[in-house]
C-alpha positions as CSV (number, residue, x, y, z in Angstrom):
1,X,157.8,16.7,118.1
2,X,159.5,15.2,115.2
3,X,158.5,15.9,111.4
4,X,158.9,12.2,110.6
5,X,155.5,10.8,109.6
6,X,154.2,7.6,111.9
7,X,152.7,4.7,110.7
8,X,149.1,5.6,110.9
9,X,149.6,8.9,109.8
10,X,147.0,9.9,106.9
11,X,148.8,9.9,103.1
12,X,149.1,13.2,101.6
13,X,147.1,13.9,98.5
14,X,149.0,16.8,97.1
15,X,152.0,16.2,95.0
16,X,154.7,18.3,94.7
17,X,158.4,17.6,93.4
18,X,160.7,18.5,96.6
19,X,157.9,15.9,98.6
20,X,157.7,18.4,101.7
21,X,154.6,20.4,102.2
22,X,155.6,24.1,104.4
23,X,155.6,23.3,107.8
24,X,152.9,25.2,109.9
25,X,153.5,26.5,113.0
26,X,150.6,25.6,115.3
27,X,152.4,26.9,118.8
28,X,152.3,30.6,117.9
29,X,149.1,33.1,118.1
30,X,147.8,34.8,115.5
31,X,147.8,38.5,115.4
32,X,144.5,40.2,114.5
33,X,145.3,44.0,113.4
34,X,142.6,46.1,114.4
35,X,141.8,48.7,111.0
36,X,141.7,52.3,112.3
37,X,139.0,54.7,110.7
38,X,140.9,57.5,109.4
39,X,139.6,60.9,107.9
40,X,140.3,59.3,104.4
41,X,138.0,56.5,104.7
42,X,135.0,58.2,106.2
43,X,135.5,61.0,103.5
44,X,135.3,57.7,100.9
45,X,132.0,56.5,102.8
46,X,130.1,59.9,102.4
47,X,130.8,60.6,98.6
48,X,129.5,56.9,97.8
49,X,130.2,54.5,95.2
50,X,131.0,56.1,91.4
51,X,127.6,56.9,89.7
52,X,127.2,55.6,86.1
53,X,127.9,52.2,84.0
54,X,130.8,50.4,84.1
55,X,133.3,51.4,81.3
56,X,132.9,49.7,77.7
57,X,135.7,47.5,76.4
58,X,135.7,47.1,73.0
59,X,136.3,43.4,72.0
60,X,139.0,44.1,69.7
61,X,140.9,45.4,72.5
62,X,141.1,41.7,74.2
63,X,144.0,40.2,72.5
64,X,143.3,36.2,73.2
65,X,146.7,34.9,74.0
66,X,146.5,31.4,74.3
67,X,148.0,30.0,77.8
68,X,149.8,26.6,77.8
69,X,147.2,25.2,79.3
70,X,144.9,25.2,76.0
71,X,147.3,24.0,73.9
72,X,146.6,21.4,71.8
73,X,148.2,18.2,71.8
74,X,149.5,16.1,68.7
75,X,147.5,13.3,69.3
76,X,148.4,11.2,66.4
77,X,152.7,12.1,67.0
78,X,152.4,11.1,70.9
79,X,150.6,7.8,70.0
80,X,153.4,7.0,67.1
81,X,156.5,7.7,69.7
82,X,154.6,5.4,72.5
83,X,154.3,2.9,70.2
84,X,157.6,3.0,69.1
85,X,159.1,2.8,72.4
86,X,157.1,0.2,72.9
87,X,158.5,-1.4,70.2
88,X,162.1,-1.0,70.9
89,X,161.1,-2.2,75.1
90,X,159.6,-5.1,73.7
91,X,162.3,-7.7,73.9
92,X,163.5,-6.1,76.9
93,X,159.9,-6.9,79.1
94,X,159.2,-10.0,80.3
95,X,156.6,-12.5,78.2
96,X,154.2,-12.6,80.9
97,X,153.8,-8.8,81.0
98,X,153.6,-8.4,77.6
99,X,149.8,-9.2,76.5
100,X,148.9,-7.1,80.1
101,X,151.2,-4.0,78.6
102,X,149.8,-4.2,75.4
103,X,146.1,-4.5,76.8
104,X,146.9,-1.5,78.5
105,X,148.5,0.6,76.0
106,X,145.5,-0.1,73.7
107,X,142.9,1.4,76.6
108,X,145.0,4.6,76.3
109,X,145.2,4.8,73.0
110,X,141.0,4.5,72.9
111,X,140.7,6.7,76.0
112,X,143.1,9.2,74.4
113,X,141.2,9.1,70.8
114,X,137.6,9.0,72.0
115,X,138.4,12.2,74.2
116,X,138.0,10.8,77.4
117,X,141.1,12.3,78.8
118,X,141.4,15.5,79.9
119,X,143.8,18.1,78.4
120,X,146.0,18.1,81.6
121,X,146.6,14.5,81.5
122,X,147.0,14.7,77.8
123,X,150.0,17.2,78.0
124,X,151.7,15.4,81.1
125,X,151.6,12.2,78.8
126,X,152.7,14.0,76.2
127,X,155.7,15.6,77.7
128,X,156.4,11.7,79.9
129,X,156.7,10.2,76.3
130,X,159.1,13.3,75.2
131,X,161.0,12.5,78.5
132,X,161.3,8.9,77.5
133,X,162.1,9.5,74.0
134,X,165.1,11.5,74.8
135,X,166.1,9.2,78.0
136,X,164.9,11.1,81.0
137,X,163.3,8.5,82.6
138,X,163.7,10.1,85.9
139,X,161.5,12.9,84.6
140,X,158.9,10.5,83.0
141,X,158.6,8.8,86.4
142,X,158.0,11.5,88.4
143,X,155.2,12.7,85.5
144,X,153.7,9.2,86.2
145,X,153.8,9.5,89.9
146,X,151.9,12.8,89.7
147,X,149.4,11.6,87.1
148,X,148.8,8.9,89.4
149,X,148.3,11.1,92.5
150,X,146.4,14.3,90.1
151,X,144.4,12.0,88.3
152,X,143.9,8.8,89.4
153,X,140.5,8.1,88.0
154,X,140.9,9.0,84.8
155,X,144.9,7.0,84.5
156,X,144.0,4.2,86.9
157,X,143.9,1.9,83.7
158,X,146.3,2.1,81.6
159,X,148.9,3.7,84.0
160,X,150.6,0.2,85.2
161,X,151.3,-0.5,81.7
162,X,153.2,2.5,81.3
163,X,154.7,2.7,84.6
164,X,156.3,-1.4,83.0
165,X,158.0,0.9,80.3
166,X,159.5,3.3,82.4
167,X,160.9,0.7,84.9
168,X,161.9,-1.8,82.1
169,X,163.8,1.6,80.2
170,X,165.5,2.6,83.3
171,X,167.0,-1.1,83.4
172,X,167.4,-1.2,79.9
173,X,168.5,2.4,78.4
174,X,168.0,2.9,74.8
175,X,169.2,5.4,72.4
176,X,167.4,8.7,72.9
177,X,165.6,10.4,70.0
178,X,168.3,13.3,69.3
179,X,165.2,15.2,67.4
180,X,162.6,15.6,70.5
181,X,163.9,17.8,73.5
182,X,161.8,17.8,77.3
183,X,159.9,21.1,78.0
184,X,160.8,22.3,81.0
185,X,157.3,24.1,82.6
């Protein structure tokens, strides 16, 4: 059978950057290992579960480290560099998109300051406008195409308008910001 997908073959929903999912083997049997009792375990069955309470942790023990996920975004610095790549795209996009980008780019910016995006999709915009301030445009599009697959309900809006300024870019390079550098995750 060939790994080529057919026409009427349902989309996959899961986004990953190589584009192949692990292939499962659906010829071969699985192999149920039967658990032998040993001496061990029924010696563990007769003395029980461990009387008393659950140890106390202090709470000055937990040191909160906080993940990347819970990091804060600069709101105000990601909304400056969109704009001014805007900007500098402007001449660049065609009249008739213009007023549709612009529409666009101002639903973001409301979505983004009335906290209706989530911190996922504000970090992966954050990091697509760092790619396209320093000219990886190829890493801003793929951030768009997952955004688009991740979180389509919450991007559906304003995500064309974007997508405009990463295709008009990649046609029309401009000089990267020396001073921002792409996080690699």
């Amino acid at each position: 059978m060939s790994s080529d997908r057919g026409w009427n073959d349902p989309p996959s929903f899961a986004f990953s950057s190589t584009g192949q999912a692990p292939k499962k083997v659906l010829s071969r049997r699985l192999v149920h290992e039967t658990k032998t009792e040993t001496k061990t375990d029924v010696a563990n069955l007769e003395n029980g579960p461990p009387i008393g309470p659950p140890p106390i942790i202090n709470k000055q023990q937990i040191k909160e480290t906080p993940s990347r996920a819970d990091e804060e975004v600069d709101t105000s610095q990601s909304l400056n560099e969109l704009d001014t790549l805007w900007q500098k795209s402007i001449d660049s996009i065609p009249k008739k998109f213009r007023a549709d980008i612009e529409r666009r780019l101002n639903l973001l910016k409301n979505d983004w300051e009335s906290e209706r995006l989530s911190m996922d999709v504000k970090q992966r915009m954050a990091k697509l406008i760092r790619g396209l301030a320093c000219g990886d445009y190829d890493s801003a599009y793929r951030i768009h195409v997952s955004l688009m697959v991740d979180s389509v309900t919450e991007v559906s809006q304003w995500m064309v308008g974007i997508k405009r300024i990463i295709s008009t870019l990649q046609q029309n390079p401009i000089a990267p910001d020396t001073d921002t550098k792409l996080d690699e995750k």
